[in-house]
C-alpha positions as CSV (number, residue, x, y, z in Angstrom):
1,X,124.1,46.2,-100.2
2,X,122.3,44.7,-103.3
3,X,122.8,41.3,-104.9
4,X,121.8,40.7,-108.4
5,X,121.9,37.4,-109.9
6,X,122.1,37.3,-113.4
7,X,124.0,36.2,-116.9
8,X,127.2,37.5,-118.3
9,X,125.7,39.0,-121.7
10,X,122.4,40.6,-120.2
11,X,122.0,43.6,-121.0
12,X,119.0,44.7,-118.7
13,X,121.0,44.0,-115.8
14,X,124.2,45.7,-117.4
15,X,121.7,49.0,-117.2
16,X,120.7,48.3,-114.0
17,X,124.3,47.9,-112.7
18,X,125.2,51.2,-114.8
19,X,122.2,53.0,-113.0
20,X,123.5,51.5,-109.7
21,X,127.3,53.2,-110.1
22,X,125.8,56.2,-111.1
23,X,123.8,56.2,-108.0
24,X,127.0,55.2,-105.7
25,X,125.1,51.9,-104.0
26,X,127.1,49.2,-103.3
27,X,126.0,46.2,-105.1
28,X,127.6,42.6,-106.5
29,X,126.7,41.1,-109.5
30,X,126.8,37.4,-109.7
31,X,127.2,35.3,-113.0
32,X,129.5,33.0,-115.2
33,X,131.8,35.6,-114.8
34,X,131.8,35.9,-111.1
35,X,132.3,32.8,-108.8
36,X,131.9,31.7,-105.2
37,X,135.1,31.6,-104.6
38,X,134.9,30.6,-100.7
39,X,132.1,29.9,-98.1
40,X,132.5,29.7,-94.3
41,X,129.0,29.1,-92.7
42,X,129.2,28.9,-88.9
43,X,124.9,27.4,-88.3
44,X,125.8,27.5,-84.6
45,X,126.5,31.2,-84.3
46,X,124.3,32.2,-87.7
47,X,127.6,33.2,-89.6
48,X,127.1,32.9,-93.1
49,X,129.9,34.6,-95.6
50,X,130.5,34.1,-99.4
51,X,133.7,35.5,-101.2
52,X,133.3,36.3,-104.6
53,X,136.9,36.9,-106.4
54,X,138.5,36.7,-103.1
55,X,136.4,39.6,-101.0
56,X,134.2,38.4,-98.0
57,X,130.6,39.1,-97.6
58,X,128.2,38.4,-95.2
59,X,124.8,37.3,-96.6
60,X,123.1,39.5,-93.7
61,X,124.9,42.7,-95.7
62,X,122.5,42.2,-98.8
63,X,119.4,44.0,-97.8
64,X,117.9,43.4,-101.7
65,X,118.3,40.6,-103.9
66,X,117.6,41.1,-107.9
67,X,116.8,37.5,-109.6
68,X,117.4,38.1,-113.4
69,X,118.2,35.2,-114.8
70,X,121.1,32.6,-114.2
71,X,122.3,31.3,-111.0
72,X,124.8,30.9,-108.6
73,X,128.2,29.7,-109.3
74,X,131.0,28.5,-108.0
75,X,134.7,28.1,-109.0
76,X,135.9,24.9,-110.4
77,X,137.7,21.7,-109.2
78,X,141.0,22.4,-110.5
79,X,141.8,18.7,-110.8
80,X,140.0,16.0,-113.2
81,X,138.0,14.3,-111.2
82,X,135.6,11.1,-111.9
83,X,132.5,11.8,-113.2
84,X,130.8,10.3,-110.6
85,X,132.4,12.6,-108.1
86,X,131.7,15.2,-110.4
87,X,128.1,14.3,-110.1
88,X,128.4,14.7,-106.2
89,X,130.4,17.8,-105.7
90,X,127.9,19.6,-108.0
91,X,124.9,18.6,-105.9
92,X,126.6,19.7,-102.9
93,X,126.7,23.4,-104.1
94,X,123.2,23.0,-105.2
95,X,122.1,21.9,-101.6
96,X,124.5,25.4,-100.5
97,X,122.9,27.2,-103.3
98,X,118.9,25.4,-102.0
99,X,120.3,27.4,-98.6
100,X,121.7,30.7,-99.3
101,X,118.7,30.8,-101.3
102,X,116.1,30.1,-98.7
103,X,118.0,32.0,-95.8
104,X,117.1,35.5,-98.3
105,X,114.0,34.6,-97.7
106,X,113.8,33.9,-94.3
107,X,116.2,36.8,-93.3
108,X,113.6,39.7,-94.5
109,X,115.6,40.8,-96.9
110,X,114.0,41.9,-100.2
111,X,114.1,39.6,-102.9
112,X,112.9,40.5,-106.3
113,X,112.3,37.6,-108.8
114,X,111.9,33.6,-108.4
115,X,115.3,32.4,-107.2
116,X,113.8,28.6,-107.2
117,X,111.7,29.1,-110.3
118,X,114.2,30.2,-112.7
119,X,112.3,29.7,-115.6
120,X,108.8,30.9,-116.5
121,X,106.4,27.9,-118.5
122,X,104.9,29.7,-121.7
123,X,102.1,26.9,-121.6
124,X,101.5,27.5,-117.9
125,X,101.0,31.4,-118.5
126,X,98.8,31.0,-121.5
127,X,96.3,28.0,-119.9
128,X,96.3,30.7,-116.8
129,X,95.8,33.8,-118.6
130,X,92.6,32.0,-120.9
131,X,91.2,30.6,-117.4
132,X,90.6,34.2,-116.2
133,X,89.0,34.9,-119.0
134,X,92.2,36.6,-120.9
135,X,92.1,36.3,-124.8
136,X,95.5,34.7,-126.2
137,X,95.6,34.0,-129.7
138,X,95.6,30.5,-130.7
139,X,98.7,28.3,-129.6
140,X,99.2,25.0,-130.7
141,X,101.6,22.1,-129.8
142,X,102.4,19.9,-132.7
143,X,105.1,16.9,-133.4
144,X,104.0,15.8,-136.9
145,X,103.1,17.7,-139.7
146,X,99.6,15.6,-140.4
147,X,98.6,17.4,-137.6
148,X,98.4,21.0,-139.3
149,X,95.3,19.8,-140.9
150,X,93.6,20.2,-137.8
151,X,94.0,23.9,-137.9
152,X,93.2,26.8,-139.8
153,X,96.1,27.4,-142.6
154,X,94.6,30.3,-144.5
155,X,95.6,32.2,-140.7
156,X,99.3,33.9,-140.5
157,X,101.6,32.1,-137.9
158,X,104.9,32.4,-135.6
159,X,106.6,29.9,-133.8
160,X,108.7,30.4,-130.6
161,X,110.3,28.3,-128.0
162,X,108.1,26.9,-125.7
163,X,110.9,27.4,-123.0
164,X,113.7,30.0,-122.2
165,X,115.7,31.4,-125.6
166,X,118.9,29.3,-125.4
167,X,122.0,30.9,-126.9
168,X,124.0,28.7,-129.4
169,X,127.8,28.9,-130.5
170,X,128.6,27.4,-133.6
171,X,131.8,28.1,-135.2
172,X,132.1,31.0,-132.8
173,X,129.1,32.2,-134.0
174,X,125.9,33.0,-131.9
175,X,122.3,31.5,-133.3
176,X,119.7,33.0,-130.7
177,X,116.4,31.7,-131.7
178,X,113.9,34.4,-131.8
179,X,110.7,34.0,-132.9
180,X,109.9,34.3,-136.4
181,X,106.7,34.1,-138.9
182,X,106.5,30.8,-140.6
183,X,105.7,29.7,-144.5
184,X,103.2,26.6,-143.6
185,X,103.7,25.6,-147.5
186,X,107.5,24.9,-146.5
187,X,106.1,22.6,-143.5
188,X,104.0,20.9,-145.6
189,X,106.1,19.3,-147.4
190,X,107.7,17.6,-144.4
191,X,107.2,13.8,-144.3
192,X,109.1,13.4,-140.9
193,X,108.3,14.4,-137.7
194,X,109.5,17.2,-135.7
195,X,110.6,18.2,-132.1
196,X,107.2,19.2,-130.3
197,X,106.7,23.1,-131.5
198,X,104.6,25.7,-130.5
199,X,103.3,27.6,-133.5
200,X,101.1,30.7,-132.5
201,X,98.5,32.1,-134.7
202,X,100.7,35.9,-135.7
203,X,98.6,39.0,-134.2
204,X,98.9,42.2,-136.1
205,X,100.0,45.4,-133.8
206,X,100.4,48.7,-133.3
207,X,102.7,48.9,-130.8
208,X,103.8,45.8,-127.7
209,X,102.7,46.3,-124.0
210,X,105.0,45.4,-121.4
211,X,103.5,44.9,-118.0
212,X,105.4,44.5,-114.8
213,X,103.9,43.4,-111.2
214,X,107.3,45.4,-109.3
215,X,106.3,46.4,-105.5
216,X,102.5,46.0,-105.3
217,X,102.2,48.2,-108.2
218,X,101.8,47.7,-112.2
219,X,104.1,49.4,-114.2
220,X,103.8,49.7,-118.2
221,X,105.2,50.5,-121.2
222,X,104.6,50.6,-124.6
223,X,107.3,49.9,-127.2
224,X,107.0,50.7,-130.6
225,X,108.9,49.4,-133.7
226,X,109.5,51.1,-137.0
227,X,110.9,47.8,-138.7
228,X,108.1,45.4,-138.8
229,X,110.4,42.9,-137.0
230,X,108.6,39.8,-135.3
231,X,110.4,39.8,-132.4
232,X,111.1,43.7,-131.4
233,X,114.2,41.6,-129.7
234,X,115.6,41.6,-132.6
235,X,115.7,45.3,-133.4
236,X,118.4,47.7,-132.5
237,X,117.8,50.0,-129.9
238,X,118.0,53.0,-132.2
239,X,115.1,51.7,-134.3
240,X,112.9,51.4,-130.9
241,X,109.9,53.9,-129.0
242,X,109.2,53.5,-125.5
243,X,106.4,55.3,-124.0
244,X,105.1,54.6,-120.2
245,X,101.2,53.5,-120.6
246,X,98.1,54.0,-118.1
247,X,96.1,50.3,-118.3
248,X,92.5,50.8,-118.5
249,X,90.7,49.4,-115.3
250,X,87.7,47.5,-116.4
């Protein structure tokens, strides 16, 4: 059986489950939408069982485990409880969740993703990938806007989130913030100073390569936008190319 841990409105892992169904393997998806609703583990005799919406599963059924994105949940206290106690009862499921998550990994089964680092570091990546000799383009990290003097302006640049993309409801109205060219004029003119921002010096392409480490092997694509987007996430499927790509081995 397979496991995959993930968020409600993803729509990789809403492929994935498609392709799963289509295949006939038995699989549970985990997410907002789907809570722990029980757990019985027995240490003394190595039972360990979750129910999710009321159907029992032993943990030693789920021979692979996909890591999207997300995490475990459970249901609810159905009372209103202090928020003290609120405190506590949610640091008990993250000591269950600290387990179930290390007895995949003990148990041989195969996991695919970080289920304890959920959340990749931009920064991290980039310092990495320019310490083995990688070429980024240039990344800065400013809070005030004196600080812009200290770079080249006559350059084009973006700004992203320096962590995950955090959906925001407003009115009932999604904001996702993608990442976007910038008018450094418009900065400029700022006095204040600003949440620490990554701005990113805006490379010019062809197409976007799309590299994934999956089973000891590196697997490619390039994707190929007709809308001169910034972020190709941004960009209806329709208006996307995607052609697998052979890396050149230097």
């Amino acid at each position: 059986m397979i496991l995959l841990i993930s968020t409600e409105n993803d729509t990789m892992t809403d492929e994935i489950s498609a392709w799963l169904s289509y295949k006939n393997k038995e699989f549970v998806r985990l997410n907002e939408n789907q809570h722990i609703t029980k757990v019985f583990f027995d240490l003394s005799n190595n039972i360990f069982t979750i129910s999710v919406n009321n159907k029992e599963y032993d943990l030693n059924d789920f021979k692979s485990i996909f890591y999207r994105n997300g995490g475990i949940h459970y249901n609810s206290p159905k009372i209103e409880i202090d928020n003290n106690l609120l405190e506590f009862y949610n640091s008990e499921l993250k000591s269950v969740t600290g387990f179930i998550y290390h007895y995949f990994r003990i148990c041989k089964a195969n996991v695919f993703g970080n289920l304890i680092t959920k959340e990749v570091n931009k920064l991290h990546v980039l310092f990495l990938a320019k310490s083995i000799g990688l070429k980024i383009p240039d990344t800065y990290i400013l809070s005030h806007t004196k600080d812009l003097s200290r770079i080249n302006l006559h350059q084009f640049y973006i700004t992203k989130s320096i962590s995950e993309m955090k959906p925001i409801i407003i009115d009932n109205q999604l904001y996702l913030n993608y990442t976007r060219e910038i008018n450094m004029n418009n900065i400029l003119q700022k006095k204040e100073n600003i949440v620490p921002s990554l701005i990113q010096c805006k490379v010019n392409t062809i197409y976007e390569i799309r590299a994934f480490f999956f089973e000891n092997k590196i697997w490619a694509i390039a994707t190929f936008d007709f809308t001169d987007n910034i972020d190709i996430r941004n960009i209806k499927e329709a208006n996307k190319k995607y052609i697998p790509c052979k890396l050149r081995v230097e």
